[in-house]
N, C-alpha and C positions, 0 to 999 in steps of 0.2 A: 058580671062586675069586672070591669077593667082594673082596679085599684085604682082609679083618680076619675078626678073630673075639672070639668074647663069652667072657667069661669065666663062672666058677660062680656069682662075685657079681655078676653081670649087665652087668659093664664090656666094651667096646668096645677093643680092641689094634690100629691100622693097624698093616699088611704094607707097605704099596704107594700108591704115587701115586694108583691106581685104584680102592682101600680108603676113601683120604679121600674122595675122592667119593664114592661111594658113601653113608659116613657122615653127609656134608652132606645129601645125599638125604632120608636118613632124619631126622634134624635138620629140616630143611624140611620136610618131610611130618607132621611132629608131633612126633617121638621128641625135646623139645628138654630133657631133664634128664639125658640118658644121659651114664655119665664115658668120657671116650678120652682114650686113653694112645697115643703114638705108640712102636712098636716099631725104628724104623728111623729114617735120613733118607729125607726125600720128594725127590722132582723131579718138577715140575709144569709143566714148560717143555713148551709146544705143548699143553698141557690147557684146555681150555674151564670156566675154573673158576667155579662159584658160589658166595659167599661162605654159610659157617653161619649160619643168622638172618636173615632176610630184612626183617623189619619190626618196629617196637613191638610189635605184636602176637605176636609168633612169635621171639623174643629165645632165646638159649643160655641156658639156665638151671644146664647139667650142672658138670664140671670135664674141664679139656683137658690133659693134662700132655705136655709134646713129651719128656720125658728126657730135656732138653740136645741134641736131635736140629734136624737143618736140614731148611727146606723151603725150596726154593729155585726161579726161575722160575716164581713165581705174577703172571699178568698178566690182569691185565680192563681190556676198555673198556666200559663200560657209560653207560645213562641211568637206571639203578635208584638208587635215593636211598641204598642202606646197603650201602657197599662194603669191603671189605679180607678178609682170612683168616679173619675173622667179619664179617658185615654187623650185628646189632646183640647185644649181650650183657645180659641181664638182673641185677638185685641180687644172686641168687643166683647165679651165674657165676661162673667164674673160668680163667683162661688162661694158663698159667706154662709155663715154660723151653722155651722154645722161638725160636730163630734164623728170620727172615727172610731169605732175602741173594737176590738180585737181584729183587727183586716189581717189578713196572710196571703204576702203578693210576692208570686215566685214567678221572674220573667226570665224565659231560657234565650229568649233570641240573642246572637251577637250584639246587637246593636238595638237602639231603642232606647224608649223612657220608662221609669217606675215612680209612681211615687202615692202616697197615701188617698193625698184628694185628687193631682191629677201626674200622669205620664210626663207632658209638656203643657204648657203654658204661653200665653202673650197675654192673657187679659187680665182681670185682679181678685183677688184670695184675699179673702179676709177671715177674722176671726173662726179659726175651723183648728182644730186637733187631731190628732191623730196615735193611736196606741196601737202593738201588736206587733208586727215584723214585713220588711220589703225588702228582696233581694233584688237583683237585676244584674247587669253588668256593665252598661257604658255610662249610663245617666241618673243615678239612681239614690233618692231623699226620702225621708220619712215622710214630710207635707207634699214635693215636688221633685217630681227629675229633674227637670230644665225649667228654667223663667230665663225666655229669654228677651221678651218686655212687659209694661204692663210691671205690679205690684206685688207684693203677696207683704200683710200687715197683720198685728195679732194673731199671728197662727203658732202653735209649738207640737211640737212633737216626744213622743216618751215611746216610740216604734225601736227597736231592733233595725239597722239599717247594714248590708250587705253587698258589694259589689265590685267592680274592678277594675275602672277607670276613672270618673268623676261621682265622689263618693260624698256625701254631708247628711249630717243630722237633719236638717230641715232641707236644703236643696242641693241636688246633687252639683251641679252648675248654673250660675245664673249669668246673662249676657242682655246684648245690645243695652236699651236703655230698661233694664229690667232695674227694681227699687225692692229691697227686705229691711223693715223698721217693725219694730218692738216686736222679734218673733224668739223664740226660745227652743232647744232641744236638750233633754236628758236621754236620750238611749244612746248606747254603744253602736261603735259603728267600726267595723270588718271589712280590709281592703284586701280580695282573693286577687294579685296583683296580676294585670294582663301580663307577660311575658315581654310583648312588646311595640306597648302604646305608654305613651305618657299619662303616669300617674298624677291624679291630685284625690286628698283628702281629707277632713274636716270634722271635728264635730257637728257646728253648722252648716259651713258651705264645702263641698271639694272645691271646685274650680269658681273664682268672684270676678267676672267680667262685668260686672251691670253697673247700675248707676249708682253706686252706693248702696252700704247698708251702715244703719241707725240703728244706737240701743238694743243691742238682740245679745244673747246669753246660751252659753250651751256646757256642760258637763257631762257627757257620756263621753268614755274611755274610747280611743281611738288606735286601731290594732291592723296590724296586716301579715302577711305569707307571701312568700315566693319574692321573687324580684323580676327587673326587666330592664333592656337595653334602651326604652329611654329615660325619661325624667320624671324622679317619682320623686314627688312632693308631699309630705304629711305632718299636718299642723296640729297643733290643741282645738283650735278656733277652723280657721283654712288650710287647704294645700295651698291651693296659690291667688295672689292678690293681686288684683291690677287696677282698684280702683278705689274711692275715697271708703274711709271706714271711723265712725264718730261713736262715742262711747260704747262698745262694747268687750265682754269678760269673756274667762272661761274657766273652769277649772277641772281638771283633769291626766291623765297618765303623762300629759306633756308639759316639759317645761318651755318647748317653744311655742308659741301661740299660732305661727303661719308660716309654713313650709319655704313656699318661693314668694317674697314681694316684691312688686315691680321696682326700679330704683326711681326717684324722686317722690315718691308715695310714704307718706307719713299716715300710719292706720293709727287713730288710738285703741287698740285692743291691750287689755290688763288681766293679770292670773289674780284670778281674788287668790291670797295667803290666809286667808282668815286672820291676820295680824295687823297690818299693813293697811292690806287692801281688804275690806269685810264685804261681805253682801249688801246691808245697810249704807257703806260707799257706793258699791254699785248700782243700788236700785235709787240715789239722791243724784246720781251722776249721770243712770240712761234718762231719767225723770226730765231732769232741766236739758239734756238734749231732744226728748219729746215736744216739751213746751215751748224751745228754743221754734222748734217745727213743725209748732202748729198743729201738732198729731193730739188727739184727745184719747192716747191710751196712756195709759199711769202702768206703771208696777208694783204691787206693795210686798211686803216683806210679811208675812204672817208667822209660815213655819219654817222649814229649814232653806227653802227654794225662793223665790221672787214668782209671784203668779202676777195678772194681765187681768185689766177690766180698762172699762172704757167708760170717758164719762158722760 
């Protein structure tokens, strides 16, 4: 029993924790356009896992759909450069609904990606979460190391996020025409600061090169050690910003919202005060920037946070 099986139309169905492996296998070994659909929830706890995608060169190019399913107790320590539930995801990619909850991703290499669903990115992330802890060092997010085109929408994170160059709640750095709309982070996030690279860090994003981010929300404490001879930038929200930014909040140990902004760039990013600014303002204000854009994720206000459903 392999844990999956193929379908007529040539798709991929995990069974089993033992399946996804398996699958990764095959993924690694070449098969990187095949679609998998997960049948189940996974448990990977005490599994020797290798992330899907090991390099640029050998990126996911298929479609993964969890069907709202969990995989939970994925943990790597690695010195490989492209880590998380994918190590790198290609333009034609894509990675949706699917739960993270307790992952624990410690990347020792200098250089590289970390992140919950994947290392690096160019393709698109949807609806996927992610809980537990990622460390790393140059590129490193709770949902994502780098996006550096391609989407990532409806995703949050509530991980522990650690590292020491380009640091966020949800994405470590996002670039070229990379796009983040209605995504959200509550964990803390810890800048072990390089000595001597330039810093960015964020609750949601460390470094914002892409093509905009839409309605997105982030409240974990944002903290660091050491210093360095170049430019460390540490915001509520970003380090540093260089590109459009449309109704989104933060609130948290900062009272600045973003480190370095480009000059000519007007972000609307706002500290909900609870007075002022409430959450109830925030979630009527990314709202009608959703609808403004055609997105069909809403945010509602239930308990103390703003949660994401789609309609």
């Amino acid at each position: 029993d392999l844990g999956y099986t193929i379908e007529s139309n040539g798709s991929y169905t995990v069974t089993s924790a033992d399946g996804l492996m398996n699958i990764a296998k095959l993924v690694n070994g070449g098969k990187t356009d095949i679609n998998i659909t997960l049948d189940t929830d996974i448990d990977l706890t005490g599994k020797n896992w290798t992330p899907i995608g090991t390099s640029f060169s050998n990126k996911y190019t298929g479609t993964f759909d969890g069907g709202g399913h969990t995989i939970k107790g994925l943990t790597v320590t690695t010195n490989d450069q492209f880590v998380g539930l994918f190590g790198s995801i290609g333009n034609a990619g894509t990675v949706k609904n699917v739960m993270m909850e307790g992952v624990q991703i410690t990347k020792n290499h200098s250089s590289g990606f970390a992140g919950g669903v994947a290392g690096y990115s160019d393709g698109t992330i949807e609806n996927c979460s992610v809980s537990g802890s990622v460390s790393g060092t140059v590129y490193v997010g709770g949902v994502v190391g780098a996006q550096w085109e391609g989407s990532i929408t409806g995703c949050s994170s509530s991980a522990t996020v650690k590292g020491m160059v380009h640091v966020g709640g949800v994405v470590g750095q996002t670039n070229g025409g990379a796009t983040l709309t209605a995504c959200y982070a509550t964990g803390n996030v810890t800048l072990e600061i390089d000595p001597r690279k330039n810093i960015a860090g964020g609750s949601l994003v460390g470094f914002n090169g892409g093509n905009g981010v839409r309605a997105c929300y982030a409240t974990g404490n944002v903290t660091s050690t050491g210093s360095s001879t170049g430019n460390v930038h540490i915001g509520g929200f970003f380090g540093d910003n260089y590109t459009s930014v449309t109704a989104c909040y933060w609130k948290n140990n900062h009272e600045q919202g973003i480190g370095y902004n480009k000059e000519g760039i007007a972000p609307e990013v706002t500290k909900v005060d609870g007075s002022v600014v409430t959450w109830q303002k925030a979630v009527d204000a990314m709202n009608t920037a959703l609808q403004n854009a055609g997105s069909k994720w809403r945010y509602e206000l239930n308990g103390a946070l703003p949660t994401l459903r789609k309609q």
